[in-house]
C-alpha positions as CSV (number, residue, x, y, z in Angstrom):
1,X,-52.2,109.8,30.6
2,X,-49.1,109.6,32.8
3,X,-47.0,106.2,32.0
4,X,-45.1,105.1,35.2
5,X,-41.7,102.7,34.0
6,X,-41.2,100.1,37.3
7,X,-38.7,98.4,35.2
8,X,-35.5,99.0,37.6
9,X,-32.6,100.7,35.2
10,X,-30.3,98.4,36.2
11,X,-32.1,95.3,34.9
12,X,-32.3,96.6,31.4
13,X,-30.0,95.1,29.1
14,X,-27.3,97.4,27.8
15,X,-25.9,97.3,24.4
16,X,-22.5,96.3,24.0
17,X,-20.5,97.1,20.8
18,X,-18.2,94.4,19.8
19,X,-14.4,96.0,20.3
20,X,-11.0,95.3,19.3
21,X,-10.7,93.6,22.6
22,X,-13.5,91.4,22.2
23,X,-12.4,90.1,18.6
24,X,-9.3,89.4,19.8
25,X,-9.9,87.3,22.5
26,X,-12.2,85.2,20.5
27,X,-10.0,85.2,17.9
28,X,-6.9,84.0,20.2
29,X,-9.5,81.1,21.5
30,X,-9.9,79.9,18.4
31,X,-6.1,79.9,17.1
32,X,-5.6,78.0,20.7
33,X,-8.0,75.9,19.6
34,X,-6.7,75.3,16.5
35,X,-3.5,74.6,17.3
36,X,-4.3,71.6,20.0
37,X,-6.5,70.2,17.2
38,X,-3.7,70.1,15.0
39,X,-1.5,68.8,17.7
40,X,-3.5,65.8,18.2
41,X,-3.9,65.3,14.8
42,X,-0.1,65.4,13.8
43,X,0.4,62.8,16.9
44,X,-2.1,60.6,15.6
45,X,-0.2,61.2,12.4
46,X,2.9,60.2,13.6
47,X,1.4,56.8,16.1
48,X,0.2,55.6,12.5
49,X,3.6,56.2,10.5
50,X,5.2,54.5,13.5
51,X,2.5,51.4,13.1
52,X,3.3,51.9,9.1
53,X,6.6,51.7,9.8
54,X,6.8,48.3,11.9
55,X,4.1,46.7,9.7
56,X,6.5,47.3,6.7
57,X,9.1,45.7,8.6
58,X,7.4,42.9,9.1
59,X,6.0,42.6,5.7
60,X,10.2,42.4,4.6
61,X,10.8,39.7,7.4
62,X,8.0,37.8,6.0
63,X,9.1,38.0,2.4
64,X,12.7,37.1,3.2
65,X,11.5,34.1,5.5
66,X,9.5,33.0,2.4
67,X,12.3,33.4,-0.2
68,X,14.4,31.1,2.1
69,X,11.8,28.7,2.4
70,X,10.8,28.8,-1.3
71,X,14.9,28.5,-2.3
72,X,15.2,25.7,0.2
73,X,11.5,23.9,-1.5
74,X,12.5,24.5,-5.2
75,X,16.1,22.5,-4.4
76,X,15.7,19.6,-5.8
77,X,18.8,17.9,-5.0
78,X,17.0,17.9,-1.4
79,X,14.2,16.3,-2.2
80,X,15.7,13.8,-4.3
81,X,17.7,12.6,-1.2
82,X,14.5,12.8,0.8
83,X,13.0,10.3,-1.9
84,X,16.1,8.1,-1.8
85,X,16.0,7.9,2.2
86,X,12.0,7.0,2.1
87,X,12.9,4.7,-0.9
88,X,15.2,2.9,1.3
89,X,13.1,2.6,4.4
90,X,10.5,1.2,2.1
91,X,12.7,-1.7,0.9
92,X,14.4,-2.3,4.7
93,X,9.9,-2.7,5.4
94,X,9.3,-4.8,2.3
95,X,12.1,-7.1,3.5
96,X,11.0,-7.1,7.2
97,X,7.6,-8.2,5.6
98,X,9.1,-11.3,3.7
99,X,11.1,-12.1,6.8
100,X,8.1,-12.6,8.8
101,X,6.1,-14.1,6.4
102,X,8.8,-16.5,5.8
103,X,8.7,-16.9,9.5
104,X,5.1,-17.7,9.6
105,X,5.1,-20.0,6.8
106,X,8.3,-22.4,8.2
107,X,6.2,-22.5,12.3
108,X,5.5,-26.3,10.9
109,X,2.2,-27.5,11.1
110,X,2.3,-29.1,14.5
111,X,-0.2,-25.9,16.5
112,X,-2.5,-27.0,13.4
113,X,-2.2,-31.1,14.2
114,X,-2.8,-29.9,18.2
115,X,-5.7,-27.8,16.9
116,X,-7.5,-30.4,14.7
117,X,-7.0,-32.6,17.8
118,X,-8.5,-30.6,20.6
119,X,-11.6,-30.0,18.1
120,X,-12.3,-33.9,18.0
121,X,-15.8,-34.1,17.9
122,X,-17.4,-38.3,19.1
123,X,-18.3,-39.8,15.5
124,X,-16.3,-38.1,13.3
125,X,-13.2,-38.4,12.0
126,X,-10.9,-36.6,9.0
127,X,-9.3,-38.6,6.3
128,X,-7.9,-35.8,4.4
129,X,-5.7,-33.0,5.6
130,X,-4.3,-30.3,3.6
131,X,-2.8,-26.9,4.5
132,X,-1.2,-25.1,2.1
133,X,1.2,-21.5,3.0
134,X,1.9,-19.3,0.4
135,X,0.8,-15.7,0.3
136,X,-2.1,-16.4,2.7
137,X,-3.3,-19.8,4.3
138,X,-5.5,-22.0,2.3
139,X,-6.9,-25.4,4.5
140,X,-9.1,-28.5,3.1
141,X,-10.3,-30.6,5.5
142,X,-12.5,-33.7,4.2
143,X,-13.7,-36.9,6.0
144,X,-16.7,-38.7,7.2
145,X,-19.6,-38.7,9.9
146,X,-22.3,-40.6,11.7
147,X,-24.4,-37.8,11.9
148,X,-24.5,-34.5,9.5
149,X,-25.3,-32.3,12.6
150,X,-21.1,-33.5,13.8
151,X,-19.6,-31.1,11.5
152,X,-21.4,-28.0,12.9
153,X,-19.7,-29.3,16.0
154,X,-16.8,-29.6,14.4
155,X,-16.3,-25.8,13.1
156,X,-17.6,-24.7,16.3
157,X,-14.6,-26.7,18.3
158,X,-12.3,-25.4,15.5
159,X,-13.0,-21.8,16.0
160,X,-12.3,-22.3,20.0
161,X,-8.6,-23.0,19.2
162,X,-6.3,-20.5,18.6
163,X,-4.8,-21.6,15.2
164,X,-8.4,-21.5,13.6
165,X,-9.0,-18.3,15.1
166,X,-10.9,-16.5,12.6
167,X,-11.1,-18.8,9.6
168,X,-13.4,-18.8,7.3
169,X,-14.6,-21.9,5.1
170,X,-15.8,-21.3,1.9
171,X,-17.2,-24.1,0.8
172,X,-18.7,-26.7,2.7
173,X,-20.0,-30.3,0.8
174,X,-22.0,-33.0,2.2
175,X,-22.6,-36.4,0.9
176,X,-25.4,-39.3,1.9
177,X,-27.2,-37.3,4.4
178,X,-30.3,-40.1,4.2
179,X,-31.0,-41.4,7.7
180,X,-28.2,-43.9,8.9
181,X,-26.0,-42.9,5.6
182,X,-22.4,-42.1,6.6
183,X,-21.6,-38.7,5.7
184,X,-18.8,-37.5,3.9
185,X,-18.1,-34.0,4.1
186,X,-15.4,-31.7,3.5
187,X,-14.6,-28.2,4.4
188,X,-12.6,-25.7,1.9
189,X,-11.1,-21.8,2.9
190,X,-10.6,-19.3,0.6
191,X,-6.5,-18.8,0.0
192,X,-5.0,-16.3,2.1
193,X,-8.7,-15.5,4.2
194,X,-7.5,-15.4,7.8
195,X,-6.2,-13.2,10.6
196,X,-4.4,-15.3,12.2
């Protein structure tokens, strides 16, 4: 048996030994390698000790701005005067307060006689008056009716007028509501109950 090889010689694969050459080309590679690797790596390095650096910096600033400000907070001479100032301004309000309370209470009671007046309500009239100004605004008003249904009328006139404005009555007493009785009434506020 004859073997015929069509395998053309110069498609077989020689054999190459590894030379000098070889290993030192792949060994300068890898130094080349190596040494951009380390490159990068030592100006990584040196971005981070700069970023160390400035954060340290501002770490200092920071504790010196808060020494300051901790020096300036524990003086207590400071904050005494800033107590003594406020005190002050506290007593210039309190007096500002009495001033116009004062005010209020010396108006007279003429805007109250007007008010009572422009409330009239046909068959009923007031025999008693009293308003009283001390802290707060205390008014009685007693007197007599034809009709008990007048002196709903009446606190409905007295809240129109601007005096009245937002007075309350606490206690309200009727007396002889039988049919054609007269009927006393009077009208109480609680002291000092009144925005106006």
């Amino acid at each position: 048996m004859q073997q015929i090889n069509l395998l053309n010689g110069g498609l077989i694969l020689k054999t190459q030994h590894w030379v000098a050459k070889h290993f030192l080309m792949t060994w300068a590679g890898f130094a080349f390698l190596l040494v951009i690797f380390t490159s990068w790596q030592g100006l990584s390095l040196w971005e981070l000790k700069s970023e160390m650096s400035q954060t340290e910096t501002d770490v200092q600033k920071l504790r010196a701005a808060n020494e300051i400000a901790r020096t300036k907070s524990a003086e207590p001479s400071g904050m005494r005067d800033q107590i003594a100032a406020l005190q002050v301004q506290q007593r210039e309000q309190d007096s500002l307060v009495e001033l116009l309370r004062s005010q209020q209470q010396s108006r007279g009671f003429s805007e109250y006689l007007t008010g009572l007046a422009n409330a009239h309500v046909d068959g009923l009239w007031l025999n008693e008056i009293e308003i009283v100004h001390d802290r707060g605004r205390r008014i009685s008003l007693r007197g007599s009716a034809l009709n008990a249904r007048f002196v709903p009328l009446l606190l409905r006139n007295l809240a129109a007028e601007q005096q009245f404005s937002g007075q309350r009555f606490e206690q309200l007493e009727l007396q002889g509501t039988g049919p054609g009785e007269l009927v006393d009434f009077s009208l109480i506020s609680p002291n000092g109950d009144v925005s106006g």
